[in-house]
C-alpha positions in Angstrom: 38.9 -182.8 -257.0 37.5 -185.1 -259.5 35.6 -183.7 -262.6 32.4 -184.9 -261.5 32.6 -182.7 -258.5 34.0 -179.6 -261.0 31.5 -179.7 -263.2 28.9 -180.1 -260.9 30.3 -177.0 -258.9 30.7 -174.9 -262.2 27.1 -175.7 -263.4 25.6 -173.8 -259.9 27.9 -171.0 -260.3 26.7 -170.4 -263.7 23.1 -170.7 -262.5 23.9 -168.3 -259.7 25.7 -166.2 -262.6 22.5 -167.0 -264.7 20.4 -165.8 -261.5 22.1 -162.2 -260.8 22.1 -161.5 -264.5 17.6 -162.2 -264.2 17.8 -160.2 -261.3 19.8 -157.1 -262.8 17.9 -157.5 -266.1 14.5 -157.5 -263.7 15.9 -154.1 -262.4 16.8 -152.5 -265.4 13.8 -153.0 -266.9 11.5 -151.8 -264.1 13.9 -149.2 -263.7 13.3 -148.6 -267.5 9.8 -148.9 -266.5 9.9 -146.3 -264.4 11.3 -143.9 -266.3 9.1 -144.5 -269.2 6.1 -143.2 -266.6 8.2 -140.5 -265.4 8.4 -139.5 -269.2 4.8 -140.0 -269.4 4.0 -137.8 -266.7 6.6 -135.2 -268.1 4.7 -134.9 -271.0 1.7 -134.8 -269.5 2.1 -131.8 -267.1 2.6 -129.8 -270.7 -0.1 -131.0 -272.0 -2.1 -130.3 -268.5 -0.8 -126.7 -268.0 -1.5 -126.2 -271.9 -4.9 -127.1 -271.5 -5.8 -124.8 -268.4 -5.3 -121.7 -269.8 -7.2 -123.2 -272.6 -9.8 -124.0 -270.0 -9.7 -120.5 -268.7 -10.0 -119.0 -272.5 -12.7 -121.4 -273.1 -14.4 -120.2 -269.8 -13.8 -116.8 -270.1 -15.5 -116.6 -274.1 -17.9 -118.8 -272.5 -19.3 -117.5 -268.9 -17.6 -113.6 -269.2 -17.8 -113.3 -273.0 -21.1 -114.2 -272.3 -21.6 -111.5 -269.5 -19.4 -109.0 -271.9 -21.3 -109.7 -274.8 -24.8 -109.7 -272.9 -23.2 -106.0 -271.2 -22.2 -104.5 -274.3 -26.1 -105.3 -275.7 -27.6 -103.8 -273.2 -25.1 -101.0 -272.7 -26.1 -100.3 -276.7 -29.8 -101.2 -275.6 -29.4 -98.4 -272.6 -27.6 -96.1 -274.5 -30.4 -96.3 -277.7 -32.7 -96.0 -275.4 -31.4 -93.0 -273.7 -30.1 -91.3 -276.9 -33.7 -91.4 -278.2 -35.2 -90.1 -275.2 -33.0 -87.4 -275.3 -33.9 -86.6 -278.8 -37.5 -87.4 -277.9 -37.3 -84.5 -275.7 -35.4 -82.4 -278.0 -37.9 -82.7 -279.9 -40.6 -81.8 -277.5 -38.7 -78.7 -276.3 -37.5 -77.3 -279.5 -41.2 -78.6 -281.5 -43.5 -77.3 -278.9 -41.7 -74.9 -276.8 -41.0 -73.1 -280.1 -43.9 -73.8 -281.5 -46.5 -73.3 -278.5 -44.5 -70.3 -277.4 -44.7 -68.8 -280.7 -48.6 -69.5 -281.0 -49.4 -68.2 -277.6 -46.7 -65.4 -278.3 -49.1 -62.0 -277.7 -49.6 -59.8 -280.5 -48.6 -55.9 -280.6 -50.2 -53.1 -281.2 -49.5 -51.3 -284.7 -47.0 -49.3 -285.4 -48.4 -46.1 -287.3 -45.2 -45.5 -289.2 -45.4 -49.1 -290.6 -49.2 -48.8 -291.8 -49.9 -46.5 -295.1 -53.0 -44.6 -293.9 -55.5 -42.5 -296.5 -59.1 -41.3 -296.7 -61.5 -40.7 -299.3 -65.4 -39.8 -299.6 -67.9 -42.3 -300.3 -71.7 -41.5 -302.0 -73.4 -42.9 -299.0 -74.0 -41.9 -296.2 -74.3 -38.4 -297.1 -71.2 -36.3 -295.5 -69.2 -39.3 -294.7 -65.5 -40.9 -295.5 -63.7 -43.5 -294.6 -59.9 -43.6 -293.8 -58.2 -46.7 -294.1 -55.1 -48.1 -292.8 -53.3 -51.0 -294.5 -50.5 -53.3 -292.3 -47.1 -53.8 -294.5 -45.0 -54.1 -290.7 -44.4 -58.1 -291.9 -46.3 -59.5 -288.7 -49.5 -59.6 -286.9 -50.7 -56.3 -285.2 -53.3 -55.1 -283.5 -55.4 -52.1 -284.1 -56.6 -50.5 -280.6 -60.0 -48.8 -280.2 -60.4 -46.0 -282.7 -58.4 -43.4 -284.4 -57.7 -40.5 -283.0 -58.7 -37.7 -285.2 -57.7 -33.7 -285.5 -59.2 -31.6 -288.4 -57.1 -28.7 -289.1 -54.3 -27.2 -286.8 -56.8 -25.3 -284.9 -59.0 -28.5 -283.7 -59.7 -28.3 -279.8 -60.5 -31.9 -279.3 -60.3 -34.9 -281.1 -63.7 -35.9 -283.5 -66.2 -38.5 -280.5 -66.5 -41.9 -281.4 -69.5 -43.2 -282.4 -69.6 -45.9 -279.0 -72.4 -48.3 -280.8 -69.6 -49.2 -283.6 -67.7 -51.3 -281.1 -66.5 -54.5 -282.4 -66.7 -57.7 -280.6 -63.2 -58.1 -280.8 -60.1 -55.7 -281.7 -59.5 -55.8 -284.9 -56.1 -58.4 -286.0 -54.5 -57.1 -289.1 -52.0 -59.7 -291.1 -49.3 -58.4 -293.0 -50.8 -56.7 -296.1 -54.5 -56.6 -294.6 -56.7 -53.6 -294.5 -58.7 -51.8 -291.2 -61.3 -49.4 -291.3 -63.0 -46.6 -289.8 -66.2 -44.3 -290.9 -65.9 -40.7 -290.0 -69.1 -38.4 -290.3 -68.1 -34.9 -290.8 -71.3 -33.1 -290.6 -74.9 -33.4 -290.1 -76.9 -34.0 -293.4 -79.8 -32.0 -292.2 -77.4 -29.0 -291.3 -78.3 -29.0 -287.8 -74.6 -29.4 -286.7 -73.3 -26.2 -284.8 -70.0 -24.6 -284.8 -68.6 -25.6 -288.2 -65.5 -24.8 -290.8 -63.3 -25.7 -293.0 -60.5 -28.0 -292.8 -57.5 -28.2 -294.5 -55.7 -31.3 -292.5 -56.1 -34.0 -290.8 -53.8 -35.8 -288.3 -54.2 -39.2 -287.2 -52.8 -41.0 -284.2 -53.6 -44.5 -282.9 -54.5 -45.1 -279.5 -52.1 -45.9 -276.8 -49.5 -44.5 -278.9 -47.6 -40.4 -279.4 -46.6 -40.8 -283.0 -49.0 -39.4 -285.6 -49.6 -39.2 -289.6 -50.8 -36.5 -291.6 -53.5 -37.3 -294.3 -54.5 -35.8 -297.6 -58.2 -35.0 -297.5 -60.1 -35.6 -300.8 -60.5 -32.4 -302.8 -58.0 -30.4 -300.6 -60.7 -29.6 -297.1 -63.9 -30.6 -295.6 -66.6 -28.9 -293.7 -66.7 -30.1 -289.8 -69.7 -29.4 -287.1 -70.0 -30.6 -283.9 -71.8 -33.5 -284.9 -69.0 -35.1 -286.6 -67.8 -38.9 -285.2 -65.3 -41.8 -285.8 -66.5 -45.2 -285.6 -64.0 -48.0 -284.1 -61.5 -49.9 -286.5 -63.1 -52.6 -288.1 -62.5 -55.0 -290.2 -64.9 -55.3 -293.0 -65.8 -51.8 -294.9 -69.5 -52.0 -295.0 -69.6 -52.0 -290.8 -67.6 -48.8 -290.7 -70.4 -47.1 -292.6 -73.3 -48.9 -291.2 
């Protein structure tokens, strides 16, 4: 072989040499290539699946914090509005049911043992006292009709009343507050029949069994049968008009 032909021969085997090394370089890098975006993607997917639940916190403080935030408001709102509407009616039923049932609570007659009771003689009119009952119970009470009178233990009947001394109204007494009655013992002309002397008096109040003895003013007064009681009132100058 001459050298011509050798070196010819050598130079395309070193091209084709020259050729498959280009073509396994050209494969390692694309392979290189390809595991760079393999890499890429690798690192990506984190990034992806650390985002989402990001997302998902983002959306849930966004759209349901939103909706929690707006519930909770307007659960407070409901519940303010309730709480005060319950208190609002507390109020109303402890503020006027105690206080309208208290107003429009009906008042009692008067206890005689809880009402200091005396008599005395006045100038004018001529043969005439007036007993007087004063209210230390603590509350309102009422004083019914007119007192029942008995003069001296052997008294048949109770004294009339005098029917044109009836009040308009019964007569209220507050705690502390003062009734009155007139009582005509005799007749000032002495026309009265069937009269004495007597040494007592017992009182009872309508409606009621309990009674109080009084003291009369110099120790006895003279009854007749024209002796009356007016009805309780409440100013002193009535019960001897």
């Amino acid at each position: 072989m001459s050298i011509t032909a050798f070196t010819a021969r050598r130079a395309r085997t070193l091209r084709l040499a020259a050729v498959g090394l280009t073509a396994v370089a050209a494969l390692t890098l694309t392979a290189c290539n390809s595991n760079e975006g393999t890499g890429t993607e690798s690192e990506g997917k984190p990034d992806s699946a650390t985002s989402a639940p990001a997302d998902q916190a983002s959306g849930s403080n966004g759209s349901g914090g939103s909706d929690a935030t707006g519930g909770a408001s307007d659960g407070k709102k409901g519940g303010g509005t309730e709480q005060a509407g319950s208190s609002k009616d507390g109020a109303k039923g402890s503020g006027g049911s105690g206080g309208s049932d208290n107003s429009e609570q009906e008042i009692g007659p008067c206890d005689i043992n809880k009402l200091t009771i005396g008599v005395k003689s006045v100038q004018r009119p001529v043969n005439y006292m007036v007993l007087e009952v004063n209210n230390h119970a603590g509350v309102d009470c009422n004083m019914p009709g007119y007192p029942i009178l008995k003069f001296g233990e052997d008294a048949q009947a109770a004294t009339p009343v005098y029917e044109d001394s009836k009040p308009q109204a019964v007569v209220t007494l507050a705690p502390g507050e003062t009734a009155y009655a007139g009582i005509r013992t005799s007749s000032a002309d002495g026309s009265g029949q069937n009269g004495y002397k007597a040494t007592s008096l017992e009182v009872f109040l309508q409606g009621s069994d309990d009674s109080k003895s009084v003291e009369l003013p110099g120790g006895s007064v003279y009854i007749d049968d024209t002796a009356q009681v007016t009805y309780w009132q409440s100013d002193l100058a009535n019960a001897l008009d």
